[in-house]
C-alpha positions in Angstrom: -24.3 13.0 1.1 -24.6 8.9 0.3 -28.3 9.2 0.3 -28.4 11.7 -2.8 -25.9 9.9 -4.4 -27.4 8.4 -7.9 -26.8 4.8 -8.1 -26.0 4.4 -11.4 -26.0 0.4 -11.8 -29.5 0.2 -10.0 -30.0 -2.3 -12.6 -27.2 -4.2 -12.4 -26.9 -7.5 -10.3 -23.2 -7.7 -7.8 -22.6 -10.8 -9.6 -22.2 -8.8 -12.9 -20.3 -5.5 -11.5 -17.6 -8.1 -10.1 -17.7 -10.1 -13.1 -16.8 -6.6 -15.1 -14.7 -5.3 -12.8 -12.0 -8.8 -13.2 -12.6 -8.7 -16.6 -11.1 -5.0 -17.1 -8.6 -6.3 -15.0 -9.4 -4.1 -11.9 -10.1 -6.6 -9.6 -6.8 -8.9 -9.6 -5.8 -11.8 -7.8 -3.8 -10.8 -5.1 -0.4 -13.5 -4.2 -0.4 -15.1 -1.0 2.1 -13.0 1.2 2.0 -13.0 4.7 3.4 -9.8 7.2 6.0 -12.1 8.8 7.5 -12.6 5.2 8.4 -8.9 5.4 11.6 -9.7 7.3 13.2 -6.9 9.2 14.4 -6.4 13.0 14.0 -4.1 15.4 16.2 -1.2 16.0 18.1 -2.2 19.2 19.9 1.0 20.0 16.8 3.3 19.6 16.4 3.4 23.0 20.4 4.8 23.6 19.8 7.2 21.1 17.2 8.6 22.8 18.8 8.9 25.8 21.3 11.2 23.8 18.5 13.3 22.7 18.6 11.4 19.0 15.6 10.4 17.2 16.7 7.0 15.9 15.3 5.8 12.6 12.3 3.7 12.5 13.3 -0.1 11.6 11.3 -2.7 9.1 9.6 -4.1 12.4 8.3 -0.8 13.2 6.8 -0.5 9.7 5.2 -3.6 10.1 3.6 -2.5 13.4 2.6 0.3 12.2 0.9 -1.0 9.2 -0.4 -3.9 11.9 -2.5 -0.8 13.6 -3.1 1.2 10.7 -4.3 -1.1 8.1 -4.6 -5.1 9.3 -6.3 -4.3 12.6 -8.9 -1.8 11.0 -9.9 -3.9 8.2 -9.9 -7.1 9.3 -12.2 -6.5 12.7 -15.1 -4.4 12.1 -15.2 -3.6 15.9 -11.4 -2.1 15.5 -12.5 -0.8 12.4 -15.8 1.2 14.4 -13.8 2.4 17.4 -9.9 3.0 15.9 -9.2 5.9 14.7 -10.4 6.1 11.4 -7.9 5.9 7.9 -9.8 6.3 4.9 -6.2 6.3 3.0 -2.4 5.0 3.6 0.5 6.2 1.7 3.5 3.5 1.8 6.8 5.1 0.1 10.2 4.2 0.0 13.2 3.7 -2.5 12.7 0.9 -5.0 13.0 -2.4 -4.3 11.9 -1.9 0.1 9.1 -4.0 -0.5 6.0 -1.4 -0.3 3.9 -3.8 -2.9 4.8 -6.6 -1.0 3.3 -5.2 2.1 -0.1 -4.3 0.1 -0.2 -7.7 -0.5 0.3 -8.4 3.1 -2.4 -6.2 3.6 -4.7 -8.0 1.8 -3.9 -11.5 2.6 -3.8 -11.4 6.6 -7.4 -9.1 6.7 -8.5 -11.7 3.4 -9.5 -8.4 1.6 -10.1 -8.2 -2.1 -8.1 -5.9 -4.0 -9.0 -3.1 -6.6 -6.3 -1.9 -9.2 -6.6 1.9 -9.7 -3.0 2.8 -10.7 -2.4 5.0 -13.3 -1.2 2.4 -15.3 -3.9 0.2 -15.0 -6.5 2.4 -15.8 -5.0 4.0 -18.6 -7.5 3.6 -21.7 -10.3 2.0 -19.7 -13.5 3.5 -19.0 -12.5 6.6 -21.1 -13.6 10.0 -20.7 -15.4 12.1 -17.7 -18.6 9.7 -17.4 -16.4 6.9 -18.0 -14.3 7.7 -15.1 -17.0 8.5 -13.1 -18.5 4.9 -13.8 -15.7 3.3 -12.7 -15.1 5.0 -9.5 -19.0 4.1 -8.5 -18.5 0.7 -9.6 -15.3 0.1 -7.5 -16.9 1.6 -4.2 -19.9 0.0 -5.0 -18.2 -3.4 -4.9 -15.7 -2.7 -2.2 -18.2 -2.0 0.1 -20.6 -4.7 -0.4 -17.4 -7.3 -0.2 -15.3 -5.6 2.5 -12.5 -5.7 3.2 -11.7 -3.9 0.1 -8.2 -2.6 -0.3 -7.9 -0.2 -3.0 -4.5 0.0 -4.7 -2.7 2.8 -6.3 0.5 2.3 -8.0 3.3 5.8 -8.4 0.9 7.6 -6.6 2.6 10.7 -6.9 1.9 10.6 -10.5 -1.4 11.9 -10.4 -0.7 15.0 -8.1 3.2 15.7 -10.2 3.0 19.3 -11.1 4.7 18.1 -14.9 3.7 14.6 -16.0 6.9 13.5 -17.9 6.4 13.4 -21.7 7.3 9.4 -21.6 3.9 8.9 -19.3 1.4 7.7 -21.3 -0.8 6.7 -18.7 -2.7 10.3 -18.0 -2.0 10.2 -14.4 -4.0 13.2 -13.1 -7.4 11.0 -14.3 -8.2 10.5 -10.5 -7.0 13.8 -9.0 -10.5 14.8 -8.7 -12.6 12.0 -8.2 -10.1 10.3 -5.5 -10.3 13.2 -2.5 -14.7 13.2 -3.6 -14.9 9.1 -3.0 -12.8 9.6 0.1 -15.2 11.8 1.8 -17.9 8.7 1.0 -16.3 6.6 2.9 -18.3 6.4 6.3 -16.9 4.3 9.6 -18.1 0.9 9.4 -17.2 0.7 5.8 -13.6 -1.4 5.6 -12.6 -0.1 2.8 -8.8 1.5 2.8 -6.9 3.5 0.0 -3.4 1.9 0.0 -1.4 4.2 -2.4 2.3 3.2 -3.1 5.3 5.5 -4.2 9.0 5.5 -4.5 9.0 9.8 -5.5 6.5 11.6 -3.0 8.5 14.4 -3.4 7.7 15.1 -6.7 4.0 15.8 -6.0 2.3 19.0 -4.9 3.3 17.6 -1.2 0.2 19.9 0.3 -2.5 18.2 -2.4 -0.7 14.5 -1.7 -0.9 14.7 2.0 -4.5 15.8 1.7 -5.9 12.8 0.1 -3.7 10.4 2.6 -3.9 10.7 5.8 -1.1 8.9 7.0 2.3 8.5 5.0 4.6 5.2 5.9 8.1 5.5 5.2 10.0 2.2 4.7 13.6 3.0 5.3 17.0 1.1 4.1 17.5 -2.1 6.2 20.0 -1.3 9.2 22.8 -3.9 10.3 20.2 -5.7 12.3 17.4 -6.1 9.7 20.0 -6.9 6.8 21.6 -9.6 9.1 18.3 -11.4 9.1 17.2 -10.9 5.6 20.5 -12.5 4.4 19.9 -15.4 7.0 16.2 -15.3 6.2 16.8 -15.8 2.3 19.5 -18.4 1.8 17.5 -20.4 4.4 14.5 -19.9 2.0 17.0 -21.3 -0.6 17.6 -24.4 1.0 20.7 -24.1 1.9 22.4 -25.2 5.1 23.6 -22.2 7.6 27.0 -23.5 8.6 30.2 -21.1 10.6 32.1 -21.1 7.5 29.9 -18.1 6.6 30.0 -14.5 8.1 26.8 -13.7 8.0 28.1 -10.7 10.1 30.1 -9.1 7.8 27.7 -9.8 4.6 25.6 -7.8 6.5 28.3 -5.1 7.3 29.5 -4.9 3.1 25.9 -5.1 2.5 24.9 -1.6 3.6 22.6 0.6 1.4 21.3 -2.6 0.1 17.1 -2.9 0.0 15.7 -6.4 1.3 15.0 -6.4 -2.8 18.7 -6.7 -3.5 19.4 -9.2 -1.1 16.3 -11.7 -1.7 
């Protein structure tokens, strides 16, 4: 229960906490990226497929509805945010280079949301120990919620919930496997404050324990003709160049396949 809850800053002025919180580095400036820099179309042929009793595969415009009405709708209106369904936590995974930072960004800069740093990574040798831990976690939800929207950010998510950390991992990843599920269950409607987590390996966590902390998982997928068509129209437009008929866009798009939107840009 929040009322029992010990706050253990009582003494501490906001102004302070935030102040601490950049300085550690977990509160970072996020860049300017908007969702309609995410370029991707949508899958045409879905519809046919269906028809044929085939489940197509979602497209990089689904994804960006569906993080439109998970995450940007939610936080940004606090009316959405009371009568929507309600996410505590968001899961966006996909093989490197689709873009799932990116669309954290995006996240934060269409609902103007500040944006906390927990990653393994980040965290590693901060705030050390048990108490320390538990410090940190009060300060970040103490802060998100007093300046929501508050996205919280979790770099190789599947790190902390990995049934073997690998030897090379420094960054004692399993720090937050207990405190994260107990600060999501804190987290009351009304409060815009999301857990955007990010991974490229889900399937090398315990998938029962990962699934339990987020409640929805997001899968980008590999640009299809469509989507790459645009990305490489998209990006040497961004270049400056001049689109002329001397190029085939169409079959840059065709040799193109497997490529991310990473590869292309």
């Amino acid at each position: 229960n929040r009322k029992k809850e010990k706050d253990l800053t009582a003494d501490r002025t906001m102004d302070s906490l935030y102040e601490e919180l950049v300085r550690e580095g977990i509160i970072i400036r996020c860049p300017k990226v908007h969702l309609e820099e995410y370029f991707g179309e949508y899958n045409y042929l879905g519809t046919t497929l269906r028809q044929r009793s085939i489940e197509p595969q979602p497209s990089l415009a689904d994804v960006r509805r569906v993080l439109t009405e998970t995450c940007i709708l939610p936080l940004g209106s606090g009316s959405v945010h009371e009568k929507a369904p309600h996410v505590k936590s968001v899961l966006i995974c996909g093989p490197r280079q689709t873009g799932k930072k990116m669309l954290v960004h995006a996240i934060c800069t269409e609902t103007a949301a500040n944006l906390f740093d927990l990653s393994p990574a980040n965290i590693a040798g901060k705030y050390p120990g048990k108490s320390g831990l538990q410090m940190l976690m009060h300060m970040v939800l103490k802060v998100a919620r007093a300046l929501q929207p508050s996205v919280v950010y979790i770099g190789a998510a599947e790190r902390s919930w990995m049934k073997k950390i690998p030897k090379t991992d420094k960054s004692d990843a399993k720090r937050v496997k207990k405190d994260l599920p107990k600060a999501l269950k804190t987290l009351k409607v009304g409060e815009r404050v999301m857990i955007v987590g990010v991974s490229k390996q889900p399937y090398d966590a315990e998938v029962k324990a990962l699934c339990g902390v987020y409640q929805r998982l997001i899968l980008i997928p590999r640009p299809d003709y469509a989507s790459r068509f645009t990305i490489w129209r998209k990006s040497i437009q961004g270049a400056g160049a001049r689109l002329t008929t001397a190029l085939d866009l169409s079959s840059l798009a065709k040799v193109s396949d497997g490529y991310t939107g990473g590869h292309i840009a």
